[in-house]
KOLGU-4560 file (N, C-alpha, C; in nm, 3 decimals, padded with zeros to 5 digits):
<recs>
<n_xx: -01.481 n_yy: -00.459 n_zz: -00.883 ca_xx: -01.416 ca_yy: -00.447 ca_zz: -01.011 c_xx: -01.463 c_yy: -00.562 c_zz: -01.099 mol: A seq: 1 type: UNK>
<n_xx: -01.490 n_yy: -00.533 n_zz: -01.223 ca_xx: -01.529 ca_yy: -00.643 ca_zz: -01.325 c_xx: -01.442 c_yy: -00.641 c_zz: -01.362 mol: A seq: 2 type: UNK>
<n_xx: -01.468 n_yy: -00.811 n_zz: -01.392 ca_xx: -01.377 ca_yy: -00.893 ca_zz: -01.463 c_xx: -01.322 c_yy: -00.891 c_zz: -01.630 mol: A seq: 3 type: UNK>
<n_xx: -01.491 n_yy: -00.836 n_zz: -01.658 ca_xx: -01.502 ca_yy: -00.784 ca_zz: -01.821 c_xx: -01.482 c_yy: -00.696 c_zz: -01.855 mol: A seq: 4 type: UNK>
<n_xx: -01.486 n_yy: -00.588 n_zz: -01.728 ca_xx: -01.463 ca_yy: -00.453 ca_zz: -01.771 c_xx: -01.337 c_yy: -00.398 c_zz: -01.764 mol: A seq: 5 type: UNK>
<n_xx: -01.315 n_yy: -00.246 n_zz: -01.832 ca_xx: -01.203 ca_yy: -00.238 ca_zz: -01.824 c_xx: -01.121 c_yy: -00.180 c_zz: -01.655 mol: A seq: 6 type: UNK>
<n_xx: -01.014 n_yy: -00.211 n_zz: -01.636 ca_xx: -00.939 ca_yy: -00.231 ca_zz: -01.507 c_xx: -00.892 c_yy: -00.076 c_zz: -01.441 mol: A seq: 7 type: UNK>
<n_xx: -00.867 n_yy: -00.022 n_zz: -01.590 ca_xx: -00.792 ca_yy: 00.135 ca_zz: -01.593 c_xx: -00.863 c_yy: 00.221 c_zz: -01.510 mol: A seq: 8 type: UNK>
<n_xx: -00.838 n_yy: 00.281 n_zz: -01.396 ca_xx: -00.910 ca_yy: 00.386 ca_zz: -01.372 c_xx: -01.006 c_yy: 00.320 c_zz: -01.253 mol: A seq: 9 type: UNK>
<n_xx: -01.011 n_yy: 00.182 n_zz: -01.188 ca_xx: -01.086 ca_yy: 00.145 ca_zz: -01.095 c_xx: -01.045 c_yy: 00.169 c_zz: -00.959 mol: A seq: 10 type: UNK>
<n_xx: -01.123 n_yy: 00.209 n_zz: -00.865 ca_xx: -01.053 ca_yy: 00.212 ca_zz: -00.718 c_xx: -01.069 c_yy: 00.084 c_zz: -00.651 mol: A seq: 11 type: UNK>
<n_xx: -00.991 n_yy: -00.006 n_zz: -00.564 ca_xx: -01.034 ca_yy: -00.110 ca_zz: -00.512 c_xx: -00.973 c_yy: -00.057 c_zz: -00.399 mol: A seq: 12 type: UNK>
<n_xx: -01.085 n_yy: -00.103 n_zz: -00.257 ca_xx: -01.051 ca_yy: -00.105 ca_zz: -00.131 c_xx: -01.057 c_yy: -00.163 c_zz: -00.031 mol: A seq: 13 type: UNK>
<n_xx: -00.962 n_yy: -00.214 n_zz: 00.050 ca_xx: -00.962 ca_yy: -00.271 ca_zz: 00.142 c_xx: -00.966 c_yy: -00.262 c_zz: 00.318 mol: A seq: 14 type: UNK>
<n_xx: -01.050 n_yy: -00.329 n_zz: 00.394 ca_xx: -01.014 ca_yy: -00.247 ca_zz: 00.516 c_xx: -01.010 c_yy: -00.438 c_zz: 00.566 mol: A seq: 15 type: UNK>
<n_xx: -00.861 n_yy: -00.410 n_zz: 00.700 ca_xx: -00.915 ca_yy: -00.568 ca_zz: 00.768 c_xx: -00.835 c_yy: -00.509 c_zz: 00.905 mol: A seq: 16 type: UNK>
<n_xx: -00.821 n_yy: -00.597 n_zz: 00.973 ca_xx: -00.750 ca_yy: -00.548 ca_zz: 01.121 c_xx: -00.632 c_yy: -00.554 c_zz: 01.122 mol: A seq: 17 type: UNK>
<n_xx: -00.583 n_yy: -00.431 n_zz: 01.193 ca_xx: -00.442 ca_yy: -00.341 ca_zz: 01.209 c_xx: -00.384 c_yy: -00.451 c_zz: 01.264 mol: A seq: 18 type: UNK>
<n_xx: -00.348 n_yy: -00.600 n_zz: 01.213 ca_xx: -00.252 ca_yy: -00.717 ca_zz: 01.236 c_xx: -00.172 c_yy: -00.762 c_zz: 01.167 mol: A seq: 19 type: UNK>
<n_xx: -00.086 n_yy: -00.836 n_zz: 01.170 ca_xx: 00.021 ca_yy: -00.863 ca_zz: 01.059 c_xx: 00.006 c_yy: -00.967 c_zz: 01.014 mol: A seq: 20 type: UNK>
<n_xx: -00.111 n_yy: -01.061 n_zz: 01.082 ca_xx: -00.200 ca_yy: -01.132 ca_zz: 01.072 c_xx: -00.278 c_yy: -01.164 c_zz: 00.915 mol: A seq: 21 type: UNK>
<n_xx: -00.294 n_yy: -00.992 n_zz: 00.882 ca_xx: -00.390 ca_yy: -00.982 ca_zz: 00.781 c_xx: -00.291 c_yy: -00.912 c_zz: 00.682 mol: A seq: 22 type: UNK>
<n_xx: -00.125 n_yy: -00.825 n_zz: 00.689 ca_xx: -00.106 ca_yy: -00.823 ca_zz: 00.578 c_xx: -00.100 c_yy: -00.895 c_zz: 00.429 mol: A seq: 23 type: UNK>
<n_xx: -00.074 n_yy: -01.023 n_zz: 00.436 ca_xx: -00.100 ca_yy: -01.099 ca_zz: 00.345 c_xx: -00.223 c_yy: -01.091 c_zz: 00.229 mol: A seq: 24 type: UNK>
<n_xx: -00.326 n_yy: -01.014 n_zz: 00.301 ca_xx: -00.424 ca_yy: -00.977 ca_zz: 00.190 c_xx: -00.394 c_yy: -00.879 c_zz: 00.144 mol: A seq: 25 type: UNK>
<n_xx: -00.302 n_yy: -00.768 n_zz: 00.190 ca_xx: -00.275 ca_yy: -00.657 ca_zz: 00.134 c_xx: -00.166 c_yy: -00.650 c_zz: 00.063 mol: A seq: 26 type: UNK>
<n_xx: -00.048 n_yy: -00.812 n_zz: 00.051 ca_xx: 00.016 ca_yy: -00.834 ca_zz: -00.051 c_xx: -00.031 c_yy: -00.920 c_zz: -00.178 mol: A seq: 27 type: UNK>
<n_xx: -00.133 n_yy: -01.027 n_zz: -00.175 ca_xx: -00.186 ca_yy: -01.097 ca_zz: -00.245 c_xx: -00.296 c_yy: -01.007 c_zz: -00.352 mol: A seq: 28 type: UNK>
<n_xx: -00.329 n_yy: -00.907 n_zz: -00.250 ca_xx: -00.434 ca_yy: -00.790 ca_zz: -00.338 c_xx: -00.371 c_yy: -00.701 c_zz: -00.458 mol: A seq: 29 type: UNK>
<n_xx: -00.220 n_yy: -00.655 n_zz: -00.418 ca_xx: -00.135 ca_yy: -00.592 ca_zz: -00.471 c_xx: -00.066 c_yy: -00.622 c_zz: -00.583 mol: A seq: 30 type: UNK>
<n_xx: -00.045 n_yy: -00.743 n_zz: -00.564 ca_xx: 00.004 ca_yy: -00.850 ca_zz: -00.669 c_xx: -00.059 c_yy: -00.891 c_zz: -00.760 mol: A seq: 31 type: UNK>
<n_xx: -00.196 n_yy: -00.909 n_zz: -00.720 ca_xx: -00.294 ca_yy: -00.941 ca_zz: -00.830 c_xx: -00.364 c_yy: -00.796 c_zz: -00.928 mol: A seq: 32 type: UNK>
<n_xx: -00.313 n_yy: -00.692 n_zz: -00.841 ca_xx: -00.416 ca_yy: -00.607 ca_zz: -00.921 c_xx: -00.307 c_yy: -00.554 c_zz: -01.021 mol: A seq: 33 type: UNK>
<n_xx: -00.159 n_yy: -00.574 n_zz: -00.992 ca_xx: -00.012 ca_yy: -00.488 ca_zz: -01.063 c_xx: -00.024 c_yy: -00.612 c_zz: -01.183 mol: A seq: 34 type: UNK>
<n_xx: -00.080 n_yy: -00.760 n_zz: -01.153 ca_xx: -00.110 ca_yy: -00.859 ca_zz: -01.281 c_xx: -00.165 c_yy: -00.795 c_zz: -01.397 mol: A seq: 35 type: UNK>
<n_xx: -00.296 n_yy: -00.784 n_zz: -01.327 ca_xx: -00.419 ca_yy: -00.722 ca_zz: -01.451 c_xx: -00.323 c_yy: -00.608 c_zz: -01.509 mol: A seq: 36 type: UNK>
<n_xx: -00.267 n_yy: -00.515 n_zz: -01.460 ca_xx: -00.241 ca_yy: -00.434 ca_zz: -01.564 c_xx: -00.146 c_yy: -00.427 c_zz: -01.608 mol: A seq: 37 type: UNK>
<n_xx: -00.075 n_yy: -00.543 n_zz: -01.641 ca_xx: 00.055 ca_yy: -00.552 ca_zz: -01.708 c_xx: 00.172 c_yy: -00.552 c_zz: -01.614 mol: A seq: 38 type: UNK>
<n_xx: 00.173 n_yy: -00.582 n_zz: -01.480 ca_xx: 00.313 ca_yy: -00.487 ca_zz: -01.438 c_xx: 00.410 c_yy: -00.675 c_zz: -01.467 mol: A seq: 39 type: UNK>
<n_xx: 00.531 n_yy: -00.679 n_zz: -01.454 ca_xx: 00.627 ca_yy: -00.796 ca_zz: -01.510 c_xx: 00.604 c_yy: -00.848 c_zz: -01.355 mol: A seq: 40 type: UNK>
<n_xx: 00.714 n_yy: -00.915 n_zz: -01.341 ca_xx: 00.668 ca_yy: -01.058 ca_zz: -01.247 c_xx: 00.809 c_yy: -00.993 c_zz: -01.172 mol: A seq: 41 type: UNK>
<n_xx: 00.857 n_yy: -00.917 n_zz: -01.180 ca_xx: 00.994 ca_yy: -00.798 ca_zz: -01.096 c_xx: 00.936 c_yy: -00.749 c_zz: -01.045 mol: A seq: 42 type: UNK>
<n_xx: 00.803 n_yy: -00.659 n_zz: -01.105 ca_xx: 00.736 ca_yy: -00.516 ca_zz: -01.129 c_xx: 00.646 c_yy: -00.596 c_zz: -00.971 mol: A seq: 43 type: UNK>
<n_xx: 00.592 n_yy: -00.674 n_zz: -01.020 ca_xx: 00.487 ca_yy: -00.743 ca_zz: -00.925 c_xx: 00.541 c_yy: -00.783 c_zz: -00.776 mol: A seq: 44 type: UNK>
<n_xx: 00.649 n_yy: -00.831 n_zz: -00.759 ca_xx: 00.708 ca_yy: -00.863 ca_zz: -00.690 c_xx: 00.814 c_yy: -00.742 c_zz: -00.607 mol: A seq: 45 type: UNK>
<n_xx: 00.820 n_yy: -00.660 n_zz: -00.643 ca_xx: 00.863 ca_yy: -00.500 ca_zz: -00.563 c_xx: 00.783 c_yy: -00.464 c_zz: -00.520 mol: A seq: 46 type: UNK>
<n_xx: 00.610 n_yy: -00.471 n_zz: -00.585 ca_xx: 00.505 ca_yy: -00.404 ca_zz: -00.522 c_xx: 00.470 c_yy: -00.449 c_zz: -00.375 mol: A seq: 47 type: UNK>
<n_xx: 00.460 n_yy: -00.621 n_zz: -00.430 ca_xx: 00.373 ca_yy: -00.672 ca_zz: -00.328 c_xx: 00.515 c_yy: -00.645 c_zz: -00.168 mol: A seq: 48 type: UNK>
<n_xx: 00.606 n_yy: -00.680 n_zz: -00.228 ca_xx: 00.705 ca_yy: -00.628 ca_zz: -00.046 c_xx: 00.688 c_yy: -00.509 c_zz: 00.019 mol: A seq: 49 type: UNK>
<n_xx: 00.667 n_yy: -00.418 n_zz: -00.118 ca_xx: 00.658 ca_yy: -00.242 ca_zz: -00.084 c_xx: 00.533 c_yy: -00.275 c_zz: 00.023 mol: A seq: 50 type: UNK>
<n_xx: 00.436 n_yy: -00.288 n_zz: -00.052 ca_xx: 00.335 ca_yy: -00.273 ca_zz: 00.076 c_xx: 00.295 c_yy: -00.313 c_zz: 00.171 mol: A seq: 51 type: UNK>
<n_xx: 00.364 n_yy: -00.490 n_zz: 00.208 ca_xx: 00.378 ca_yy: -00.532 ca_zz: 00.279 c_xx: 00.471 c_yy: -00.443 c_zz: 00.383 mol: A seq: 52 type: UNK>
<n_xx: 00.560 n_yy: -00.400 n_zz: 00.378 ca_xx: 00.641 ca_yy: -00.298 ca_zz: 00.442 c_xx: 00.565 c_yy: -00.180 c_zz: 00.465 mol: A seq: 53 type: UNK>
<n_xx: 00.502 n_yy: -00.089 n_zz: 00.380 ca_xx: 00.449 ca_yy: -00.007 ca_zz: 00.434 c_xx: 00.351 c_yy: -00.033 c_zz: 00.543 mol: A seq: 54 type: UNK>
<n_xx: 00.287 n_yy: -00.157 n_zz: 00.562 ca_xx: 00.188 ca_yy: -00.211 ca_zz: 00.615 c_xx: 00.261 c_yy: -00.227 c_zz: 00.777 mol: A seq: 55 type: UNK>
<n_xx: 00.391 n_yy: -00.331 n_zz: 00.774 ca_xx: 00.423 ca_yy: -00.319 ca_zz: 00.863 c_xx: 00.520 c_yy: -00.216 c_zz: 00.944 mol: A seq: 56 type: UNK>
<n_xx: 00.539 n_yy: -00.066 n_zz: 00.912 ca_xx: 00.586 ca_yy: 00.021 ca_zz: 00.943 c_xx: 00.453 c_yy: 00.091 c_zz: 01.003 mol: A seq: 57 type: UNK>
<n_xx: 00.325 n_yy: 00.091 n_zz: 00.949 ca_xx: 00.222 ca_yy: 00.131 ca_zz: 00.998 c_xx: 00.157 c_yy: 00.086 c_zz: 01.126 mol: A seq: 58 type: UNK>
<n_xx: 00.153 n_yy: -00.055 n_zz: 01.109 ca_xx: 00.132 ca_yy: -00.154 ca_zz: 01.284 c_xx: 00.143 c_yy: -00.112 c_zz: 01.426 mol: A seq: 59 type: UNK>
<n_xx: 00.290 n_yy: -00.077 n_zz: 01.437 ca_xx: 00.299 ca_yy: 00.028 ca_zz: 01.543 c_xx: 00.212 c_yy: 00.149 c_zz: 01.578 mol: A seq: 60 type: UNK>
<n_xx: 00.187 n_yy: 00.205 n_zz: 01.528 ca_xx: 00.087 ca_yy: 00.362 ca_zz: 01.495 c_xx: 00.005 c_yy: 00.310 c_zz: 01.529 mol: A seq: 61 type: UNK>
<n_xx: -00.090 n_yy: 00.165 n_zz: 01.447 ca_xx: -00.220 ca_yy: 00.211 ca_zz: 01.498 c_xx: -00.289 c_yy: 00.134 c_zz: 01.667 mol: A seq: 62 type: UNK>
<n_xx: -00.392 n_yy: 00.244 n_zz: 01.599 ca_xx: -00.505 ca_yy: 00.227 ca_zz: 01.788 c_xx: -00.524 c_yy: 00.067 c_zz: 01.796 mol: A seq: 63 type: UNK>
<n_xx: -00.468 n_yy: 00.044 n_zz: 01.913 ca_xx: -00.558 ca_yy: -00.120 ca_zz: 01.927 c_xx: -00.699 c_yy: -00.130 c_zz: 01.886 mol: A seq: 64 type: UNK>
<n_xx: -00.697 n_yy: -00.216 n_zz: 01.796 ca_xx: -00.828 ca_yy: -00.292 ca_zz: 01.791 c_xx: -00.875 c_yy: -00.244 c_zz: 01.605 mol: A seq: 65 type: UNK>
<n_xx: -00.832 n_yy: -00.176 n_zz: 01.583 ca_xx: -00.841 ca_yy: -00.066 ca_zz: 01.476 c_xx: -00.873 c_yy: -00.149 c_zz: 01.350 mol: A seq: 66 type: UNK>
<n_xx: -00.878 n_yy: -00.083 n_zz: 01.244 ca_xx: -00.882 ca_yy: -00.129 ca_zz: 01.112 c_xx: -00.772 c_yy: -00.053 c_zz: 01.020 mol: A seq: 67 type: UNK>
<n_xx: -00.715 n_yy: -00.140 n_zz: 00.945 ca_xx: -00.606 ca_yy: -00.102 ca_zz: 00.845 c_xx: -00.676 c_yy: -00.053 c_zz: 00.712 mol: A seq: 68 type: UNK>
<n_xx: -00.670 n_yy: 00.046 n_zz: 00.641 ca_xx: -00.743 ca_yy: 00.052 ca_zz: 00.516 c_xx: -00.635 c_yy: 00.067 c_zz: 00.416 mol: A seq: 69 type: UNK>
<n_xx: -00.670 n_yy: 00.008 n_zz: 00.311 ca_xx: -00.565 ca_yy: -00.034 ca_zz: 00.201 c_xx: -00.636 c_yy: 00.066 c_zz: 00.038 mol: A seq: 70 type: UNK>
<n_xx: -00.599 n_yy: 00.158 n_zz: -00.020 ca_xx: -00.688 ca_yy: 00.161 ca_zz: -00.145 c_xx: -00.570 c_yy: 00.129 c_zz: -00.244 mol: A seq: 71 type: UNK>
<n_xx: -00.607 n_yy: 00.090 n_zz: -00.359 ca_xx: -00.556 ca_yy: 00.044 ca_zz: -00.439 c_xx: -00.659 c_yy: 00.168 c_zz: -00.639 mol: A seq: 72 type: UNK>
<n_xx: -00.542 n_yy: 00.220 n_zz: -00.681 ca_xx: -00.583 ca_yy: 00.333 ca_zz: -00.806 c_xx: -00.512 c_yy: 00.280 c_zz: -00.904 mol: A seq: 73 type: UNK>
<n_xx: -00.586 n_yy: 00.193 n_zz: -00.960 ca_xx: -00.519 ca_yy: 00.139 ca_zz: -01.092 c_xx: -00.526 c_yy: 00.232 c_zz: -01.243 mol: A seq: 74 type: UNK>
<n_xx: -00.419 n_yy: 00.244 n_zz: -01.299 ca_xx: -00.439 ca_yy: 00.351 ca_zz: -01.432 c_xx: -00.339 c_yy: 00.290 c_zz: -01.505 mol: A seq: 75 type: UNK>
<n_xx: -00.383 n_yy: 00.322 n_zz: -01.653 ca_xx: -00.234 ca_yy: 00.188 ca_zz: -01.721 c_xx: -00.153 c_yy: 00.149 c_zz: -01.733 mol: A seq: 76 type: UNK>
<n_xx: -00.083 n_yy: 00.274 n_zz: -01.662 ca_xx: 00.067 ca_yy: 00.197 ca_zz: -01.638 c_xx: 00.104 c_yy: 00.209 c_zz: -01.501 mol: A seq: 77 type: UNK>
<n_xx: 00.056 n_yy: 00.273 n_zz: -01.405 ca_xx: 00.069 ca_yy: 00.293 ca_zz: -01.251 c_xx: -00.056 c_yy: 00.259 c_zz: -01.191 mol: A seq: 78 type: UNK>
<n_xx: 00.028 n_yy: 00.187 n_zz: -01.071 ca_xx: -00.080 ca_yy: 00.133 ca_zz: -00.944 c_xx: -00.050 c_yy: 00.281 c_zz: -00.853 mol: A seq: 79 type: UNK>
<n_xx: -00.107 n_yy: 00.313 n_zz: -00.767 ca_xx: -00.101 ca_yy: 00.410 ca_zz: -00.656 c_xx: -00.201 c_yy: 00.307 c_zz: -00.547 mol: A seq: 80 type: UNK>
<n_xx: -00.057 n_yy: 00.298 n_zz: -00.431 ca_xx: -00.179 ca_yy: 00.232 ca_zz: -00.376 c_xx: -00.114 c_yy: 00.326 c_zz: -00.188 mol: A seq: 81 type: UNK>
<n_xx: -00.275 n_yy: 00.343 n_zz: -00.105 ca_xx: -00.262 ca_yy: 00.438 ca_zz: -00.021 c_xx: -00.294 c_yy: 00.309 c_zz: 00.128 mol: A seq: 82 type: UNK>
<n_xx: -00.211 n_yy: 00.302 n_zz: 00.191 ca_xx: -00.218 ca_yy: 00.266 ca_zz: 00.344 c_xx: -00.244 c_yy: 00.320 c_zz: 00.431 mol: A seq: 83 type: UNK>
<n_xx: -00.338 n_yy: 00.297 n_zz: 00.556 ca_xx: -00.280 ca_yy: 00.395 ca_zz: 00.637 c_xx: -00.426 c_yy: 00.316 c_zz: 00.774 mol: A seq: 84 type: UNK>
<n_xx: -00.403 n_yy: 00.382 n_zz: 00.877 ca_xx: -00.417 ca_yy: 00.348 ca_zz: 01.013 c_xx: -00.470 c_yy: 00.429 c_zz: 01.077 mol: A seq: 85 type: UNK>
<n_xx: -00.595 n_yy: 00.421 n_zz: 01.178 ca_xx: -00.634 ca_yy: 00.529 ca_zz: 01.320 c_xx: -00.500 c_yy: 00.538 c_zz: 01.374 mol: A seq: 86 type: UNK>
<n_xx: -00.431 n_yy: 00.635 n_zz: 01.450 ca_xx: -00.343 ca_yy: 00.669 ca_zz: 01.502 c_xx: -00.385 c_yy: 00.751 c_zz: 01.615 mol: A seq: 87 type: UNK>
<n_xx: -00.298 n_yy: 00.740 n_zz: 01.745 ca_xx: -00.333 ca_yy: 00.808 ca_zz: 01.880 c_xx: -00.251 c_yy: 00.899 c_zz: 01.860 mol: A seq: 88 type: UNK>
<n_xx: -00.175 n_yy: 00.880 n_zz: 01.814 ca_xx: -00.001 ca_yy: 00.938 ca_zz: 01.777 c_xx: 00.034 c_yy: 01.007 c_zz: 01.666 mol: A seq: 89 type: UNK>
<n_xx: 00.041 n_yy: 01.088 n_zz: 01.618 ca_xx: 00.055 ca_yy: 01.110 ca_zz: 01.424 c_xx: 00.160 c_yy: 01.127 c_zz: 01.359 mol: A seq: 90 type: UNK>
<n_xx: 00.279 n_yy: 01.053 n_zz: 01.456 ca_xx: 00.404 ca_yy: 01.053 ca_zz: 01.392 c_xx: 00.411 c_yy: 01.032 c_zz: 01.288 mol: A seq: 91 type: UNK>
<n_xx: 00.498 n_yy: 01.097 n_zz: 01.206 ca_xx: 00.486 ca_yy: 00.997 ca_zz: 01.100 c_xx: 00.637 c_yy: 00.891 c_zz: 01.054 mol: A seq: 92 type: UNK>
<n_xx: 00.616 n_yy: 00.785 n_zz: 00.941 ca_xx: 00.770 ca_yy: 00.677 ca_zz: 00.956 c_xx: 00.896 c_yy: 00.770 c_zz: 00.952 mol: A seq: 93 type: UNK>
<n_xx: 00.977 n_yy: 00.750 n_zz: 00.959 ca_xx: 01.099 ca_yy: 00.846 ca_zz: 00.977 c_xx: 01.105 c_yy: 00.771 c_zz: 00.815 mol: A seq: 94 type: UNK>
<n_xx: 01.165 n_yy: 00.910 n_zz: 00.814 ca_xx: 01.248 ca_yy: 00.879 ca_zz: 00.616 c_xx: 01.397 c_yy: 00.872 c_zz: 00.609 mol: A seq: 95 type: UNK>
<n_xx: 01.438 n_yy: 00.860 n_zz: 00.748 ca_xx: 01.584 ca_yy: 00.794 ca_zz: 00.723 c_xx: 01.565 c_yy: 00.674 c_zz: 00.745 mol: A seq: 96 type: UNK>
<n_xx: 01.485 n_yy: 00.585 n_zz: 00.778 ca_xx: 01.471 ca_yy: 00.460 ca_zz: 00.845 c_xx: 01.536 c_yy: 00.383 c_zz: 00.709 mol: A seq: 97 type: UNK>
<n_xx: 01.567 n_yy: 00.229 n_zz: 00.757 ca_xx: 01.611 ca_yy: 00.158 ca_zz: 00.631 c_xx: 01.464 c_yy: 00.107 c_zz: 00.593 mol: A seq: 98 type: UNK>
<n_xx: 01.357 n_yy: 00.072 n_zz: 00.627 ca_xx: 01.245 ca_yy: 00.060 ca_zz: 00.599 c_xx: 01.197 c_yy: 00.170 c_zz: 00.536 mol: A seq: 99 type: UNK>
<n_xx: 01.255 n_yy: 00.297 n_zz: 00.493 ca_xx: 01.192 ca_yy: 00.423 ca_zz: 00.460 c_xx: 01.272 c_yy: 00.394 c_zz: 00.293 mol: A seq: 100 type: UNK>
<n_xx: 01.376 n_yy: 00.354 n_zz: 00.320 ca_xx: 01.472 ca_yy: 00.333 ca_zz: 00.196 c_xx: 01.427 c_yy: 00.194 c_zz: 00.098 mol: A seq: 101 type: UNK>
<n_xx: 01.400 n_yy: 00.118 n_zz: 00.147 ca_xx: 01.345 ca_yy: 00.003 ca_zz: 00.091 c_xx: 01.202 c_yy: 00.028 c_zz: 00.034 mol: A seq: 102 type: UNK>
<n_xx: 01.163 n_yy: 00.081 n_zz: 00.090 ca_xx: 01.006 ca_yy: 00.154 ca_zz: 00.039 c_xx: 01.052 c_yy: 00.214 c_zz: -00.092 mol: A seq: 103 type: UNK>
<n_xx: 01.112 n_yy: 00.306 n_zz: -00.091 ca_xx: 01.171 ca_yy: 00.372 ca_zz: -00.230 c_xx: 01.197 c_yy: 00.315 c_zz: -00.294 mol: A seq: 104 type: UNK>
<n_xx: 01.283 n_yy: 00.259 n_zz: -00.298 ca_xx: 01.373 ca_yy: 00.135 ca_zz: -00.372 c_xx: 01.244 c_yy: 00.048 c_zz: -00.434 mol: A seq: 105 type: UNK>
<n_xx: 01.190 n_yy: -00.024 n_zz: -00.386 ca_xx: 01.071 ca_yy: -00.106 ca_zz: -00.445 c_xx: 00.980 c_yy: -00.027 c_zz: -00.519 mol: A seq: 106 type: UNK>
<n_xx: 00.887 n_yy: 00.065 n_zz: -00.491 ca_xx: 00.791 ca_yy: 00.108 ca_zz: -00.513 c_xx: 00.815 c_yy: 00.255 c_zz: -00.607 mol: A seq: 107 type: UNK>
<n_xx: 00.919 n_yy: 00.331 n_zz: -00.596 ca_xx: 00.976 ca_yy: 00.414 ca_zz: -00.656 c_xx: 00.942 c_yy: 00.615 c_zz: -00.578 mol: A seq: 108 type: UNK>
<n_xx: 00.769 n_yy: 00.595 n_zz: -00.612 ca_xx: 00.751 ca_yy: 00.693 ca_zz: -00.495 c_xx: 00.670 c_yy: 00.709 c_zz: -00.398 mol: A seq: 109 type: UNK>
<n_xx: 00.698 n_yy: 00.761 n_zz: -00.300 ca_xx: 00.672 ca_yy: 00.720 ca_zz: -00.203 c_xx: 00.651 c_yy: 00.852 c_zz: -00.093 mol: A seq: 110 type: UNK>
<n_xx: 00.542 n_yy: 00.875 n_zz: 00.006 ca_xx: 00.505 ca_yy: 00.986 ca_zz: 00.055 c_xx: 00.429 c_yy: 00.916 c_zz: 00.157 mol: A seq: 111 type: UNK>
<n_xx: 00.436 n_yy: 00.995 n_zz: 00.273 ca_xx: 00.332 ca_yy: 00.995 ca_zz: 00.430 c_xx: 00.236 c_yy: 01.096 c_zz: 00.487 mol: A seq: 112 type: UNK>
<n_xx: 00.157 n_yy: 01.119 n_zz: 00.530 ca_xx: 00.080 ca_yy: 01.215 ca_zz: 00.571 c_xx: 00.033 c_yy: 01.170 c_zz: 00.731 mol: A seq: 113 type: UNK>
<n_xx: -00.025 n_yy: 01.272 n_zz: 00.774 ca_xx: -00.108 ca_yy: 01.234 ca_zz: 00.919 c_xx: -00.215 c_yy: 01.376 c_zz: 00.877 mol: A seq: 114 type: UNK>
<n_xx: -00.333 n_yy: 01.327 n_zz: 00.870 ca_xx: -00.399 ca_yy: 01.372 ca_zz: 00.923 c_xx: -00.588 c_yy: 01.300 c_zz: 00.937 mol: A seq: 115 type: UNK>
<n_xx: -00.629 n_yy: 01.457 n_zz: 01.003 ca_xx: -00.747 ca_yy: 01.349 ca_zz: 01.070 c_xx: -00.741 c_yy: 01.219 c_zz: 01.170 mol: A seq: 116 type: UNK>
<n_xx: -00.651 n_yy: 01.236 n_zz: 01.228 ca_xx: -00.566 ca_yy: 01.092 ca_zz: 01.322 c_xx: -00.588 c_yy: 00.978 c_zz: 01.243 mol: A seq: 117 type: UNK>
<n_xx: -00.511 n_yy: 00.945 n_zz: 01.134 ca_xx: -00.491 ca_yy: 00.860 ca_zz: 01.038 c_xx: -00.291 c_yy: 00.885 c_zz: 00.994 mol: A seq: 118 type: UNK>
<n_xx: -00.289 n_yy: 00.823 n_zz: 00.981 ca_xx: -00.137 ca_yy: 00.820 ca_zz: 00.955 c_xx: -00.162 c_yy: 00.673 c_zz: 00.837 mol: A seq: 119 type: UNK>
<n_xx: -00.088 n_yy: 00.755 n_zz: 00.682 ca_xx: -00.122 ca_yy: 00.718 ca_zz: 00.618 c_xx: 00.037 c_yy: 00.690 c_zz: 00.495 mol: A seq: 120 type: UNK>
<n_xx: 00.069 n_yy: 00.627 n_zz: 00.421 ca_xx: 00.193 ca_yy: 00.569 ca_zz: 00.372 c_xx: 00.154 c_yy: 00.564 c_zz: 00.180 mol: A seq: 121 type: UNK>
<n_xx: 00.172 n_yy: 00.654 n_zz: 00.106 ca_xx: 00.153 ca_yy: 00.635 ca_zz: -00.038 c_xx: 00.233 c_yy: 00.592 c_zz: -00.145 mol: A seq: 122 type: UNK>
<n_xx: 00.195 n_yy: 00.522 n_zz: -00.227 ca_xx: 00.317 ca_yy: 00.420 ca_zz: -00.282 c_xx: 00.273 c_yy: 00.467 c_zz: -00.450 mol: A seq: 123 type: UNK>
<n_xx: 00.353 n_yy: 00.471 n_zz: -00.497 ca_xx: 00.365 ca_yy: 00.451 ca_zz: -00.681 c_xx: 00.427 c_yy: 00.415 c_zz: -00.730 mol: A seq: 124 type: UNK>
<n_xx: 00.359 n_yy: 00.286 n_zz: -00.795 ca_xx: 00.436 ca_yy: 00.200 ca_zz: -00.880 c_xx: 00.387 c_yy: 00.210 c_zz: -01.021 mol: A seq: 125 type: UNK>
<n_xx: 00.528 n_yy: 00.213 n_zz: -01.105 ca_xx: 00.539 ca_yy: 00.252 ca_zz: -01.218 c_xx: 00.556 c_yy: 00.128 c_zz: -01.335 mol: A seq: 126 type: UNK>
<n_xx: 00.469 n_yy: 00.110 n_zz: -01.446 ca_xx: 00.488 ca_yy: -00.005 ca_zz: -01.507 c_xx: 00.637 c_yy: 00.034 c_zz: -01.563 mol: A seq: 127 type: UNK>
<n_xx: 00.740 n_yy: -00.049 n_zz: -01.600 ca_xx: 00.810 ca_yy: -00.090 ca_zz: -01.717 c_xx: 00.951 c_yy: 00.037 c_zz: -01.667 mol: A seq: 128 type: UNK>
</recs>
């Protein structure tokens, strides 16, 4: 992503290891990209927990040794950002969980999928 260019409409992606080790880049990434496009310092700060949470609701699921992939869909007033994990398993998070509720609550909407043995956690955050 350029710095000069415009932000709207860029995909940024991340992949690092299925550790909790490494969520921290996938909240620091989140935070910085909900900056660039205006989101408030509330706005920013719901995101970056949301996905930290989605991140660690995902941990469990995945295959040892694995890689976590993070994308991040910036557009001007919404981030969409997609998580998700190799999975042996394709459960997916329970949506009664209180971790299923806090996801909502922060991020606003919120959806899971499995497929392709990926088990995957989608977030939308809404400016303002």
């Amino acid at each position: 992503m350029s710095e000069s260019g415009s932000s709207f409409g860029d995909l940024v992606e991340l992949q690092v290891p299925a550790s909790s080790a490494y969520l921290t880049v996938l909240r620091t990434t989140a935070a910085r990209l909900a900056a660039r496009i205006g989101f408030t310092l509330d706005e920013i700060e719901d995101l970056r927990i949301a996905v930290d949470e989605a991140g660690a609701m995902l941990l469990p699921l995945a295959v040892p040794g694995s890689n976590m992939h993070c994308s991040f869909q910036l557009h001007t007033d919404i981030l969409d950002v997609v998580v998700s994990v190799p999975a042996a398993q394709t459960d997916l998070p329970s949506r009664d969980s209180f971790a299923w509720t806090v996801l909502s609550a922060l991020a606003g909407e919120v959806a899971s999928r499995a497929e392709d043995g990926r088990v995957s956690i989608m977030l939308r955050k809404k400016r303002g």
